[in-house]
PDBQT receptor file of N, H, CA, C and O in Angstrom, charges set to zero:
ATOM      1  N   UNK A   1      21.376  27.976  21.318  1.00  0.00    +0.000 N 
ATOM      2  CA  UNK A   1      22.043  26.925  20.555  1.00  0.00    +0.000 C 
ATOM      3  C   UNK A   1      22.998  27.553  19.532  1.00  0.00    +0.000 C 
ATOM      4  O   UNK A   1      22.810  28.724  19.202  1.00  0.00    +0.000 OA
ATOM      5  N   UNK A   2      24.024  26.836  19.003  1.00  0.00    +0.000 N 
ATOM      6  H   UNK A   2      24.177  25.885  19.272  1.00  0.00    +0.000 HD
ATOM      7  CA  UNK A   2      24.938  27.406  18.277  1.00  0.00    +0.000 C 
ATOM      8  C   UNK A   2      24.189  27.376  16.920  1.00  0.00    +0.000 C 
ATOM      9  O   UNK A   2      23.447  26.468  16.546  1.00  0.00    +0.000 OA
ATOM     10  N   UNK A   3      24.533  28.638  16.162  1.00  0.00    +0.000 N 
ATOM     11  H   UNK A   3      25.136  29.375  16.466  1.00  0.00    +0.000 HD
ATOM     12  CA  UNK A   3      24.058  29.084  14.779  1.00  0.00    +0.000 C 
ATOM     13  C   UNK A   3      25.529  29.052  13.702  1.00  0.00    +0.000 C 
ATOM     14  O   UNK A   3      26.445  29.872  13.644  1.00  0.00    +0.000 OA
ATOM     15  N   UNK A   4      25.342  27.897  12.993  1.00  0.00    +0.000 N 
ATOM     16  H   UNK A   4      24.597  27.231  13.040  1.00  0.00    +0.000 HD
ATOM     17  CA  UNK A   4      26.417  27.495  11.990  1.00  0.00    +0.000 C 
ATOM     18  C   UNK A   4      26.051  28.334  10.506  1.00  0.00    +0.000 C 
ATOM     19  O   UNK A   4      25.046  28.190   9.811  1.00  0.00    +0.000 OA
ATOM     20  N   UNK A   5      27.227  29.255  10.280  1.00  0.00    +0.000 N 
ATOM     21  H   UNK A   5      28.044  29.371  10.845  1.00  0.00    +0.000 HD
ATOM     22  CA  UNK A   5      27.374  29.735   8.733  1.00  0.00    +0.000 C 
ATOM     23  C   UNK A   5      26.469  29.508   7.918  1.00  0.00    +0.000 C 
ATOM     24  O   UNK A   5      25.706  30.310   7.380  1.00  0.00    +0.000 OA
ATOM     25  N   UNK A   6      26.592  27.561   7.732  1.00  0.00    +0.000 N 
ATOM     26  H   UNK A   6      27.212  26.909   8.169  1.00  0.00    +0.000 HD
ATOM     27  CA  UNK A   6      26.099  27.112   6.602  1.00  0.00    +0.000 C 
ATOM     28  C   UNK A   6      25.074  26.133   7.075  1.00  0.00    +0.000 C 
ATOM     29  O   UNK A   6      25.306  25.460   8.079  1.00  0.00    +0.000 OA
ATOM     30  N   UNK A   7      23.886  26.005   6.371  1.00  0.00    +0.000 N 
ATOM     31  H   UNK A   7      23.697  26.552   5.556  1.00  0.00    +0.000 HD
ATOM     32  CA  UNK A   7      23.093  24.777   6.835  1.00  0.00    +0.000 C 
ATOM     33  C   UNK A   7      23.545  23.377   6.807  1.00  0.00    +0.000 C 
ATOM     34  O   UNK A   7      23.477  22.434   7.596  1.00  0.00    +0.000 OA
ATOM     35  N   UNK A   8      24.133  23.600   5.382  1.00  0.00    +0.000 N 
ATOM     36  H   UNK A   8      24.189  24.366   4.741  1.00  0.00    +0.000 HD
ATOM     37  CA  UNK A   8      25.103  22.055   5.207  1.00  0.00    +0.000 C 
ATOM     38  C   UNK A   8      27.110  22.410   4.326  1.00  0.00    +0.000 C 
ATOM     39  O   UNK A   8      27.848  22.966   3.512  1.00  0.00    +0.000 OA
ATOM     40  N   UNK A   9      26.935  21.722   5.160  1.00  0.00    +0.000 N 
ATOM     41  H   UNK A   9      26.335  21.270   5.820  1.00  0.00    +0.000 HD
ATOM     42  CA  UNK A   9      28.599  21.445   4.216  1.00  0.00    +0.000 C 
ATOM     43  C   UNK A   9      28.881  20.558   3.864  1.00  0.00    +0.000 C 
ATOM     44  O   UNK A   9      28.247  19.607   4.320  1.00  0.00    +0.000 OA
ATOM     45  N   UNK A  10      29.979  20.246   2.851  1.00  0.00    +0.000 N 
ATOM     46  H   UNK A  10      30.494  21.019   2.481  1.00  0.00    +0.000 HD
ATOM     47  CA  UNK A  10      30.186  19.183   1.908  1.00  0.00    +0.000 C 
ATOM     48  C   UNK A  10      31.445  19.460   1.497  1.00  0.00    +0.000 C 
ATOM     49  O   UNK A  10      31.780  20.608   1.786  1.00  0.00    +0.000 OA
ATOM     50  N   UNK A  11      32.352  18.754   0.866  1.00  0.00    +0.000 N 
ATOM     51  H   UNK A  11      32.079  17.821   0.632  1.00  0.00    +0.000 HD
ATOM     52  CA  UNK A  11      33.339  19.258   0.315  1.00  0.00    +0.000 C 
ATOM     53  C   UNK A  11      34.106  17.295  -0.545  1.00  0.00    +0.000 C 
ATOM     54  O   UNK A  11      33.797  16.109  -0.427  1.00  0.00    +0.000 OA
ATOM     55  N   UNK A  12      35.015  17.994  -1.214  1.00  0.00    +0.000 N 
ATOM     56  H   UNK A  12      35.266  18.957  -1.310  1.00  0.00    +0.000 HD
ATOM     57  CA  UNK A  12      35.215  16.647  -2.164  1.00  0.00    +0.000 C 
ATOM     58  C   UNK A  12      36.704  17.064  -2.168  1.00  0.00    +0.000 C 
ATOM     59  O   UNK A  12      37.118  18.163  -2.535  1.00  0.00    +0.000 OA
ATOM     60  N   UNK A  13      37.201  16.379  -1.862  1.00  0.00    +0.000 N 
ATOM     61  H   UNK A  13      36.865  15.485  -1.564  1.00  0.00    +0.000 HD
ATOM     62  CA  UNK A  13      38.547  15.564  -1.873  1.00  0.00    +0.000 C 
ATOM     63  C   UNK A  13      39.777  14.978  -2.945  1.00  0.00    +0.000 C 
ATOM     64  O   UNK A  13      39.480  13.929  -3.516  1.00  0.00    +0.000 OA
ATOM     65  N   UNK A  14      40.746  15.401  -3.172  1.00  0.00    +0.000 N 
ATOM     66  H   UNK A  14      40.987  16.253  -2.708  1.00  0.00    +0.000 HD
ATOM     67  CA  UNK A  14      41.321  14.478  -3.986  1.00  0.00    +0.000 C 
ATOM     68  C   UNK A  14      42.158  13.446  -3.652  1.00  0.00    +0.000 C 
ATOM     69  O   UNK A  14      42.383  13.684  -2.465  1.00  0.00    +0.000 OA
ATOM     70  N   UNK A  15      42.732  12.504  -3.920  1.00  0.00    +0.000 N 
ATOM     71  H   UNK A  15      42.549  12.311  -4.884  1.00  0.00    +0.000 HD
ATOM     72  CA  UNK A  15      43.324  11.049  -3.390  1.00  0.00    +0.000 C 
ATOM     73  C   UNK A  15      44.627  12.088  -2.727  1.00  0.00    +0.000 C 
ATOM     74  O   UNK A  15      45.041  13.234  -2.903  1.00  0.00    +0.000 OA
ATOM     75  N   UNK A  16      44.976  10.812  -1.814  1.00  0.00    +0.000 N 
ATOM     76  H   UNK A  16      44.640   9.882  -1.672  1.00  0.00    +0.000 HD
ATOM     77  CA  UNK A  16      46.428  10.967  -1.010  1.00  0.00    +0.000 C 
ATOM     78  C   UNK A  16      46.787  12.658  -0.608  1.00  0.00    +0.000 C 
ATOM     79  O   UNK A  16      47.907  13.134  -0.796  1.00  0.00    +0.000 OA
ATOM     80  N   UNK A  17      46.003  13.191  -0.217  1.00  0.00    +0.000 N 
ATOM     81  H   UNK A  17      45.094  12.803  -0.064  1.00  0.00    +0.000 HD
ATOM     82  CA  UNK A  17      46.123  14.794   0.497  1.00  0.00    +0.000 C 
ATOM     83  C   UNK A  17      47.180  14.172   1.709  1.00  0.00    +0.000 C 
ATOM     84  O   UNK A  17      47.294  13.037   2.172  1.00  0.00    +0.000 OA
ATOM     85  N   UNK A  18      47.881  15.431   1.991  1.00  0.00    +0.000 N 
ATOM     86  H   UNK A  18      47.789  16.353   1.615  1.00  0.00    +0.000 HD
ATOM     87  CA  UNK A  18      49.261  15.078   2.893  1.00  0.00    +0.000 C 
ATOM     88  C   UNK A  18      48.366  14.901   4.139  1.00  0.00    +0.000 C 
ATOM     89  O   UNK A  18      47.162  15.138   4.043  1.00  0.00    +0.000 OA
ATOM     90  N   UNK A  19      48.970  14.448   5.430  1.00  0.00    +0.000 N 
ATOM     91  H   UNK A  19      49.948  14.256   5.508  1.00  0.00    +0.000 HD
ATOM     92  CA  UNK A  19      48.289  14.197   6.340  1.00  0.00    +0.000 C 
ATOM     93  C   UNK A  19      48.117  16.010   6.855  1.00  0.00    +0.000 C 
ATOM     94  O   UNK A  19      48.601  16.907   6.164  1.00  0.00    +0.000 OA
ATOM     95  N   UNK A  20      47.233  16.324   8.366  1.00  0.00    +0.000 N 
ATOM     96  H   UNK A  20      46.839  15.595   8.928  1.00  0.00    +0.000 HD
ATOM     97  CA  UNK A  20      47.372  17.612   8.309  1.00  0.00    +0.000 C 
ATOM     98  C   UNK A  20      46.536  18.120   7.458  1.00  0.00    +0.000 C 
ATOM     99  O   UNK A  20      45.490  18.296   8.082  1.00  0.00    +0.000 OA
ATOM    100  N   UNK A  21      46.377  18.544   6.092  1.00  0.00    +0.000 N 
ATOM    101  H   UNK A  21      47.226  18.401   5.585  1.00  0.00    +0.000 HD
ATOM    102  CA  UNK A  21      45.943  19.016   5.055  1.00  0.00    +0.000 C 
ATOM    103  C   UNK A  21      44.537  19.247   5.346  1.00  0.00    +0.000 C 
ATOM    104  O   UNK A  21      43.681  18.383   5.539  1.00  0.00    +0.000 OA
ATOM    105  N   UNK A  22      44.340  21.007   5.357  1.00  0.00    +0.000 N 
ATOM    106  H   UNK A  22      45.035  21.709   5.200  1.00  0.00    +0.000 HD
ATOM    107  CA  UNK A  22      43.160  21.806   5.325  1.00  0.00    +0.000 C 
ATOM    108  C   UNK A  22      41.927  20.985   4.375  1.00  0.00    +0.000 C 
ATOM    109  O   UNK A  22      42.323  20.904   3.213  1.00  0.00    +0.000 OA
ATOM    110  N   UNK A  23      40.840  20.491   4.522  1.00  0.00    +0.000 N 
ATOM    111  H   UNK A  23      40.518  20.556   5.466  1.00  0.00    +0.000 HD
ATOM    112  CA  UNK A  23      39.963  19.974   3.801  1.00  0.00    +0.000 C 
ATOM    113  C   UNK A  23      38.463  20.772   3.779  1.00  0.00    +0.000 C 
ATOM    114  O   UNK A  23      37.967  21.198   2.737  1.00  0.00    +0.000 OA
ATOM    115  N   UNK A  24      37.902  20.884   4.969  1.00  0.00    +0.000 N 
ATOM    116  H   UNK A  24      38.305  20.538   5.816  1.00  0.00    +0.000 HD
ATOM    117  CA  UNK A  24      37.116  21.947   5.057  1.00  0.00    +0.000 C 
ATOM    118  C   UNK A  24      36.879  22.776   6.268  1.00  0.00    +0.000 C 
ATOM    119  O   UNK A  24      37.185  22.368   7.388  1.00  0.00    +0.000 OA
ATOM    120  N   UNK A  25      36.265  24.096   6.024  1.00  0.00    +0.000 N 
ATOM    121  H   UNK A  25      36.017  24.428   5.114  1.00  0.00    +0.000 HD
ATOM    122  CA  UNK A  25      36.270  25.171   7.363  1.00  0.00    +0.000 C 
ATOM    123  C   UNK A  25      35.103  25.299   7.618  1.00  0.00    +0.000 C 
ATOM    124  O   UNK A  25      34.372  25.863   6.803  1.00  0.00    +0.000 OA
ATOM    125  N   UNK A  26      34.519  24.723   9.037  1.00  0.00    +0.000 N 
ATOM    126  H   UNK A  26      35.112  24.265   9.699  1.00  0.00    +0.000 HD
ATOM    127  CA  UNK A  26      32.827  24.839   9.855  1.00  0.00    +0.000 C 
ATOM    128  C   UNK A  26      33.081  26.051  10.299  1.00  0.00    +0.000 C 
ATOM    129  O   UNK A  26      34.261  26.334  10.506  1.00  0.00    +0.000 OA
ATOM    130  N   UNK A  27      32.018  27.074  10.557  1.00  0.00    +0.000 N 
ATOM    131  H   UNK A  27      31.060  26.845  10.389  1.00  0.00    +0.000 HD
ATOM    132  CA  UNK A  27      31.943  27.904  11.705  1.00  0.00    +0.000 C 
ATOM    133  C   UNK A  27      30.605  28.170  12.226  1.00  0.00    +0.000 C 
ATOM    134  O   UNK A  27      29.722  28.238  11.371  1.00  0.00    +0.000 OA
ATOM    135  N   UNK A  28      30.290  28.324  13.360  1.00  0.00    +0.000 N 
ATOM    136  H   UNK A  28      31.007  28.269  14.054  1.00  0.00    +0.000 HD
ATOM    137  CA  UNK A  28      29.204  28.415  14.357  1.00  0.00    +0.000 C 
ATOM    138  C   UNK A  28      29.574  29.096  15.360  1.00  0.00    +0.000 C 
ATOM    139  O   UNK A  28      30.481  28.671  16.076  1.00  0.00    +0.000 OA
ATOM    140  N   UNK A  29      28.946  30.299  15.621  1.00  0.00    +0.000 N 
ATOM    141  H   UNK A  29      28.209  30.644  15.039  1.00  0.00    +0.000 HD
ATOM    142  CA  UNK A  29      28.280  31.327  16.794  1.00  0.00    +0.000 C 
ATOM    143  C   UNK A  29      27.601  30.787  17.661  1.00  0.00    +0.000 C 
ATOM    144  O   UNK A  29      26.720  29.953  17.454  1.00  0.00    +0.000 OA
ATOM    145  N   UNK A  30      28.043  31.329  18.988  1.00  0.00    +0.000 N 
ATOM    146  H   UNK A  30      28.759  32.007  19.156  1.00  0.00    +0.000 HD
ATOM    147  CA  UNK A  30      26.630  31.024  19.974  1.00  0.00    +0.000 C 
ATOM    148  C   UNK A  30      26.437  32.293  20.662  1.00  0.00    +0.000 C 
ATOM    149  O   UNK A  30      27.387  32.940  21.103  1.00  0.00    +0.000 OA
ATOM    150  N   UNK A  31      25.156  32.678  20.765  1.00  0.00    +0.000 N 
ATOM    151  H   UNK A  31      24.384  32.152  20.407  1.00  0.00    +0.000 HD
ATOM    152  CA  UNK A  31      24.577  34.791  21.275  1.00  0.00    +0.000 C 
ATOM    153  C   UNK A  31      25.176  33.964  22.760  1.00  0.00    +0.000 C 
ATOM    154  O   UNK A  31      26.206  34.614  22.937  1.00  0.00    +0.000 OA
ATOM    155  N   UNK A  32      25.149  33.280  23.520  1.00  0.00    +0.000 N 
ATOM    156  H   UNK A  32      24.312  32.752  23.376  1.00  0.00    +0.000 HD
ATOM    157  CA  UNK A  32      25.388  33.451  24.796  1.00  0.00    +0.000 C 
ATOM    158  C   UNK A  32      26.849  34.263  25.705  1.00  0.00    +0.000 C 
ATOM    159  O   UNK A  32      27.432  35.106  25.023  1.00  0.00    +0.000 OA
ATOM    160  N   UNK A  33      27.169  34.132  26.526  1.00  0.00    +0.000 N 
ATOM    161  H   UNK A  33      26.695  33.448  27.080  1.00  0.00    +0.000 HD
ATOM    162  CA  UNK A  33      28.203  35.313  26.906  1.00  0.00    +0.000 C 
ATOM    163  C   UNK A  33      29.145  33.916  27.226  1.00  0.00    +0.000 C 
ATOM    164  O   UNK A  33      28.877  32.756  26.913  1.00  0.00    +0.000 OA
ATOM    165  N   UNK A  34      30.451  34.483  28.026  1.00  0.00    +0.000 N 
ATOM    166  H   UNK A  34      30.669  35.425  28.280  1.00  0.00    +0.000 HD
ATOM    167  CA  UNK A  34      31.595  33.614  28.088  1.00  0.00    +0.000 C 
ATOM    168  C   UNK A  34      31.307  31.997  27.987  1.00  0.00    +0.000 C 
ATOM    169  O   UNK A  34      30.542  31.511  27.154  1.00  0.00    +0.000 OA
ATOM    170  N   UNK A  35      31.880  31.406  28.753  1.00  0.00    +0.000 N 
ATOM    171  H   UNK A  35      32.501  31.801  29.429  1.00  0.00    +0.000 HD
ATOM    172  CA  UNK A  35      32.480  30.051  29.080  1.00  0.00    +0.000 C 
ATOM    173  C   UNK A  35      30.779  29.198  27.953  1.00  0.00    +0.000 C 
ATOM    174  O   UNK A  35      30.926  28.341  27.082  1.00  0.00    +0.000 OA
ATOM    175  N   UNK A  36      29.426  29.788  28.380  1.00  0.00    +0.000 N 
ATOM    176  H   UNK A  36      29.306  30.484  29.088  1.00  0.00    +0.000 HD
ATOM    177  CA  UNK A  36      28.325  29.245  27.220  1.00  0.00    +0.000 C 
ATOM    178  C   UNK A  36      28.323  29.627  26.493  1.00  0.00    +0.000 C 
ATOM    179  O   UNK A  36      27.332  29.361  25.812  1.00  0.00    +0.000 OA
ATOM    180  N   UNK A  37      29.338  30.596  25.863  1.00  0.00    +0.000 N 
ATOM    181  H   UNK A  37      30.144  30.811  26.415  1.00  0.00    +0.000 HD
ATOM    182  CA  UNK A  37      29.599  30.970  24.196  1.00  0.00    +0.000 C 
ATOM    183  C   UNK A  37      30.492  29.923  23.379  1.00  0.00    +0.000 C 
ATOM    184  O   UNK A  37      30.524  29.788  22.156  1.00  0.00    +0.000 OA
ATOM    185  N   UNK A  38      31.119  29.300  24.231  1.00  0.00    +0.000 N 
ATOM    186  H   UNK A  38      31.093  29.410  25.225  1.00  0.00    +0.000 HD
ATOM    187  CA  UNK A  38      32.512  28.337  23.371  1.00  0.00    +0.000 C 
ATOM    188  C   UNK A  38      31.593  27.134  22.589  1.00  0.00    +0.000 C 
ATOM    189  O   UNK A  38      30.878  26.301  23.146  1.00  0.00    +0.000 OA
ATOM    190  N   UNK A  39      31.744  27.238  21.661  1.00  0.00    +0.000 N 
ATOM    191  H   UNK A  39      32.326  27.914  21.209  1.00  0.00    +0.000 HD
ATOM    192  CA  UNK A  39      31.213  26.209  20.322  1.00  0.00    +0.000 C 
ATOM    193  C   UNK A  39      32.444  25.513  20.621  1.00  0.00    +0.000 C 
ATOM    194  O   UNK A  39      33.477  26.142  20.849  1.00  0.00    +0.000 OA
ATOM    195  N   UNK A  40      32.371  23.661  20.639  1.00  0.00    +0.000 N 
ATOM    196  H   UNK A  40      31.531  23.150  20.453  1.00  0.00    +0.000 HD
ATOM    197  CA  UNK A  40      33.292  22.880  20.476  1.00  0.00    +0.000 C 
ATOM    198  C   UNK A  40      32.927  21.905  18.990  1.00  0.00    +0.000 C 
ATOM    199  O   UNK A  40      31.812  21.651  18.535  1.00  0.00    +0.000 OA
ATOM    200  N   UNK A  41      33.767  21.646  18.658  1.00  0.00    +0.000 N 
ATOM    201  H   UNK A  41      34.673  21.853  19.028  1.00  0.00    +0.000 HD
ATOM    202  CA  UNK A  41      33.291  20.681  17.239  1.00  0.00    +0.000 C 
ATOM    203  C   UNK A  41      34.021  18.915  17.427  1.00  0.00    +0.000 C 
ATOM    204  O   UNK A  41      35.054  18.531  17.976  1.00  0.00    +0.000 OA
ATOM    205  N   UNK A  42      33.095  18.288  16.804  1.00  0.00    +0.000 N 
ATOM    206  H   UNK A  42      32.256  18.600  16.357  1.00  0.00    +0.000 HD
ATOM    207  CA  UNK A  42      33.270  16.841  16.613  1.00  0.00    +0.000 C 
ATOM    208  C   UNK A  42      32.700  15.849  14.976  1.00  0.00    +0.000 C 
ATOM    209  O   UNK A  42      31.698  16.118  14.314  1.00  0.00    +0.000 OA
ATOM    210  N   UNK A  43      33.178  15.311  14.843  1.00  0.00    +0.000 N 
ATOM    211  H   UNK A  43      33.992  15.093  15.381  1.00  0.00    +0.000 HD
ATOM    212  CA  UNK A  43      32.900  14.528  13.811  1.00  0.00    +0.000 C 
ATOM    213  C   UNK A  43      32.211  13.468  14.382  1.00  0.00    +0.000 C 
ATOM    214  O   UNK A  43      32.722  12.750  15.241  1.00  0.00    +0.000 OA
ATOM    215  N   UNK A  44      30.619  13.265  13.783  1.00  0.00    +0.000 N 
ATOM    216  H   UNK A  44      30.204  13.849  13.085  1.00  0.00    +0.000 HD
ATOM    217  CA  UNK A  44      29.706  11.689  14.363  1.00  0.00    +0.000 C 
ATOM    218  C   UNK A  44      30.393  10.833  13.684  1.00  0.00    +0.000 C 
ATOM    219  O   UNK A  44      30.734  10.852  12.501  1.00  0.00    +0.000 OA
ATOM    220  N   UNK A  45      30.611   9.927  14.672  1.00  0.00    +0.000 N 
ATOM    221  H   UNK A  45      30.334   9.912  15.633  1.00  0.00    +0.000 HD
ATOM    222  CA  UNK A  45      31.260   8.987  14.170  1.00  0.00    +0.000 C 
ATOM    223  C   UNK A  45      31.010   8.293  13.042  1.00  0.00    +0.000 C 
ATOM    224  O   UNK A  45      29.784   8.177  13.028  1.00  0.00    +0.000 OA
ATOM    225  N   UNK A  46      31.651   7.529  11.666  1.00  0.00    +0.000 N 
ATOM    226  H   UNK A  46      32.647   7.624  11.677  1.00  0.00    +0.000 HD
ATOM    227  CA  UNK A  46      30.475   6.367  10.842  1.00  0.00    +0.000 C 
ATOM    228  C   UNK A  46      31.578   5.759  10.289  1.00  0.00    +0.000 C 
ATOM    229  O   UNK A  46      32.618   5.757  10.947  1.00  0.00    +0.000 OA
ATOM    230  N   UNK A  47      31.545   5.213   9.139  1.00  0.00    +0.000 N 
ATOM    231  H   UNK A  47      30.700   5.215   8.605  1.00  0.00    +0.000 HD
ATOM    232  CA  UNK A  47      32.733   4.025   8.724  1.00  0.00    +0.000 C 
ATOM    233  C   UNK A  47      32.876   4.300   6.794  1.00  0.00    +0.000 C 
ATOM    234  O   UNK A  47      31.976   4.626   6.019  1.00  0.00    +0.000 OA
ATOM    235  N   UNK A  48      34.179   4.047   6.531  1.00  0.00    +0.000 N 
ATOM    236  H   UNK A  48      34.910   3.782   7.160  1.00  0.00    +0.000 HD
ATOM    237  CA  UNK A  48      34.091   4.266   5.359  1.00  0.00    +0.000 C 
ATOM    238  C   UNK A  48      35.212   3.156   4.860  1.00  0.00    +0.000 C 
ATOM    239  O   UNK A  48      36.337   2.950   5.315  1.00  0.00    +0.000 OA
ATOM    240  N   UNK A  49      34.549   2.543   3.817  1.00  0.00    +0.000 N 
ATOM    241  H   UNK A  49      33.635   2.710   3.448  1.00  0.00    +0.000 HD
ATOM    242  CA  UNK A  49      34.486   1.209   3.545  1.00  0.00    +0.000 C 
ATOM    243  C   UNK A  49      35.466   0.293   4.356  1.00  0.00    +0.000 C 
ATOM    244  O   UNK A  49      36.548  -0.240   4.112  1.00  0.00    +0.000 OA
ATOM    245  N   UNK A  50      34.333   0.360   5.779  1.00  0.00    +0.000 N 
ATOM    246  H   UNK A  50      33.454   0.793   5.977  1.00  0.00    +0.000 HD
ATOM    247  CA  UNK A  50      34.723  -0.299   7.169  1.00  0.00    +0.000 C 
ATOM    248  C   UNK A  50      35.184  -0.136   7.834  1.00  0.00    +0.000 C 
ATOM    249  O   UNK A  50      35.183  -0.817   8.859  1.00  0.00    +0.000 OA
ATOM    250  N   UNK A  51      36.157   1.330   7.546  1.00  0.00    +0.000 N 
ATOM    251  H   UNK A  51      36.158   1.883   6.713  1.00  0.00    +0.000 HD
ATOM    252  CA  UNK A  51      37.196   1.560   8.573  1.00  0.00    +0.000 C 
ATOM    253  C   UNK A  51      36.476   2.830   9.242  1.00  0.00    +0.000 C 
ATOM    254  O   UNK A  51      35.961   3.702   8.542  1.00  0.00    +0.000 OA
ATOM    255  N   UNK A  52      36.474   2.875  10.651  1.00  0.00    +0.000 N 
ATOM    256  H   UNK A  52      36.893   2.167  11.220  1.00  0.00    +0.000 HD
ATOM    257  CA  UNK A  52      36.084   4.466  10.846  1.00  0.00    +0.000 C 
ATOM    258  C   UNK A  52      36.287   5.522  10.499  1.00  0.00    +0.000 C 
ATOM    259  O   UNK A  52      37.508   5.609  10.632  1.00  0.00    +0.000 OA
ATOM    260  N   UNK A  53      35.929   6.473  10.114  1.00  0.00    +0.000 N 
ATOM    261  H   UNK A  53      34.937   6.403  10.007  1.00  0.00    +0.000 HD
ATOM    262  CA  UNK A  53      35.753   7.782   9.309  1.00  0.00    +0.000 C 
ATOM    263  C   UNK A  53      36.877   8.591  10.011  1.00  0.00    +0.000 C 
ATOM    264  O   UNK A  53      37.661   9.218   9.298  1.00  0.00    +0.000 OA
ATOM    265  N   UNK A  54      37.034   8.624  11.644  1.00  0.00    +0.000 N 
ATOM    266  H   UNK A  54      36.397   8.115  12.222  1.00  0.00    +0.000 HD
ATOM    267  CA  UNK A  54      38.012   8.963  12.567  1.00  0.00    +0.000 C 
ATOM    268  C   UNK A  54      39.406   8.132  11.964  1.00  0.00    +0.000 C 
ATOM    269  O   UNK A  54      40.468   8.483  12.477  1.00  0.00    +0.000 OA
ATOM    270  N   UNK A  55      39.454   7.265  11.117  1.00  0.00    +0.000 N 
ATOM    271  H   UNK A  55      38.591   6.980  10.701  1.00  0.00    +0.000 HD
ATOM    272  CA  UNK A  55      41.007   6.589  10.511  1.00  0.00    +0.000 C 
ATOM    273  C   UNK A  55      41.419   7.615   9.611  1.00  0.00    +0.000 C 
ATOM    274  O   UNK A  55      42.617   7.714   9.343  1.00  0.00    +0.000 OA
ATOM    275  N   UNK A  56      40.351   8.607   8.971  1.00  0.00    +0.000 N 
ATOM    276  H   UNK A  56      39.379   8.527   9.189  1.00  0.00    +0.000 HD
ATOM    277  CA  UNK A  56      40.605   9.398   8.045  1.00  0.00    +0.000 C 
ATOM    278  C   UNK A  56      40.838  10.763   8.164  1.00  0.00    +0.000 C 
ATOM    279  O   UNK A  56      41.748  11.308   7.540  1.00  0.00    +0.000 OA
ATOM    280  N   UNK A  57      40.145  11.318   8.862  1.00  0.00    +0.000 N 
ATOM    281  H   UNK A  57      39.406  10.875   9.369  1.00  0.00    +0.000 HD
ATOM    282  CA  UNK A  57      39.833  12.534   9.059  1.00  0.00    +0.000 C 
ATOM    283  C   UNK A  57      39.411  12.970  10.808  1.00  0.00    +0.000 C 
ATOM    284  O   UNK A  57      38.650  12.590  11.697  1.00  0.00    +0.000 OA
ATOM    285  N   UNK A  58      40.491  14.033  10.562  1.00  0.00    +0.000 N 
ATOM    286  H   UNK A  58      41.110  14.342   9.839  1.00  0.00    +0.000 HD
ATOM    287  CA  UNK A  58      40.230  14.578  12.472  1.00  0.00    +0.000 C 
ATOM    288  C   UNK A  58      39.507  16.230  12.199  1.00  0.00    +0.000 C 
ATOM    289  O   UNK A  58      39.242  16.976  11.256  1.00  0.00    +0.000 OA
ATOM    290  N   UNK A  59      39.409  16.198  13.689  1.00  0.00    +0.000 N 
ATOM    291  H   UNK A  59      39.625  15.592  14.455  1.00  0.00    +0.000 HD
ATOM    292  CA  UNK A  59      38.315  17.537  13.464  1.00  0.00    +0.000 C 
ATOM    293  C   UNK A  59      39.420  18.575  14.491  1.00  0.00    +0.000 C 
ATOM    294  O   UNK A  59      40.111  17.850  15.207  1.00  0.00    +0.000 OA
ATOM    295  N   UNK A  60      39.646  19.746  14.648  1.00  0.00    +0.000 N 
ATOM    296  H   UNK A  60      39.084  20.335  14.066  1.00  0.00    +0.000 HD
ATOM    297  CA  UNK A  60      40.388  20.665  15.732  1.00  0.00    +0.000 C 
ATOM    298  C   UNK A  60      39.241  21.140  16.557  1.00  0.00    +0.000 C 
ATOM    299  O   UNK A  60      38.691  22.166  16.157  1.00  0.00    +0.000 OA
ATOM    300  N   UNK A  61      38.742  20.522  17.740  1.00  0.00    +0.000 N 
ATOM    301  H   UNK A  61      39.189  19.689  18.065  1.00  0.00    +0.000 HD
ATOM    302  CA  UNK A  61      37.609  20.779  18.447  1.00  0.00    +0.000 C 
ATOM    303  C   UNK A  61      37.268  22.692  19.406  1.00  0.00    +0.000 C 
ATOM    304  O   UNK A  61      36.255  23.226  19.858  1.00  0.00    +0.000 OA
ATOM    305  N   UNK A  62      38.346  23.001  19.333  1.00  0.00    +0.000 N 
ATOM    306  H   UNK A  62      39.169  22.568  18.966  1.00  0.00    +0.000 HD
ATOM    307  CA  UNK A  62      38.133  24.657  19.568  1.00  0.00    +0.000 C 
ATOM    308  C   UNK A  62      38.065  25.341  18.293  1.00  0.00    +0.000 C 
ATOM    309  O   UNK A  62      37.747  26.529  18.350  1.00  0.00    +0.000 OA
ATOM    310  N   UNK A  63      38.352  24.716  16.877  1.00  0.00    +0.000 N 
ATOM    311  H   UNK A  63      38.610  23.751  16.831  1.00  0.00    +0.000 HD
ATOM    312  CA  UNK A  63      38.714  25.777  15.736  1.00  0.00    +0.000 C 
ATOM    313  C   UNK A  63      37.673  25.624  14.763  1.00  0.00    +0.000 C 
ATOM    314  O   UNK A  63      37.292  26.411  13.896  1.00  0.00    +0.000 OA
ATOM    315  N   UNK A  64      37.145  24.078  15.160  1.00  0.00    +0.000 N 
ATOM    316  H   UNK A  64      37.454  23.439  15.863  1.00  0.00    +0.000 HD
ATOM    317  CA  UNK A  64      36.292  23.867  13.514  1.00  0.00    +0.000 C 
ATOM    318  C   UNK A  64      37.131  23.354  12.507  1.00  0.00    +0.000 C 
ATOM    319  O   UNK A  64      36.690  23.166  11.373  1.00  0.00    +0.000 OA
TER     320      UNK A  64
């Protein structure tokens, strides 16, 4: 299973960041060898005050 840096991450925000704009950096290892080494990343989906969390914030699924 993939082994992430940090147990948890968090990070805080200030209003109107340009779109684009670096917010936070995941990283996770996996010991396995090629093609079952590639860690992909996603954001669980949830809602923030109603709108999906995906209206706000995207994830780069090969980079973290």
């Amino acid at each position: 299973a993939p082994v992430f840096a940090q147990e948890r991450y968090s990070a805080r925000l200030r209003e109107n960041n340009a779109a684009g704009a670096l917010v936070l950096l995941v990283r996770a290892t996996d010991a396995d060898w090629g093609g079952n080494a590639r860690v992909r990343y996603r954001l669980a989906e949830g809602r923030v005050r109603g709108a999906p969390l995906s209206s706000y914030v995207s994830v780069q699924a090969e980079t973290g």
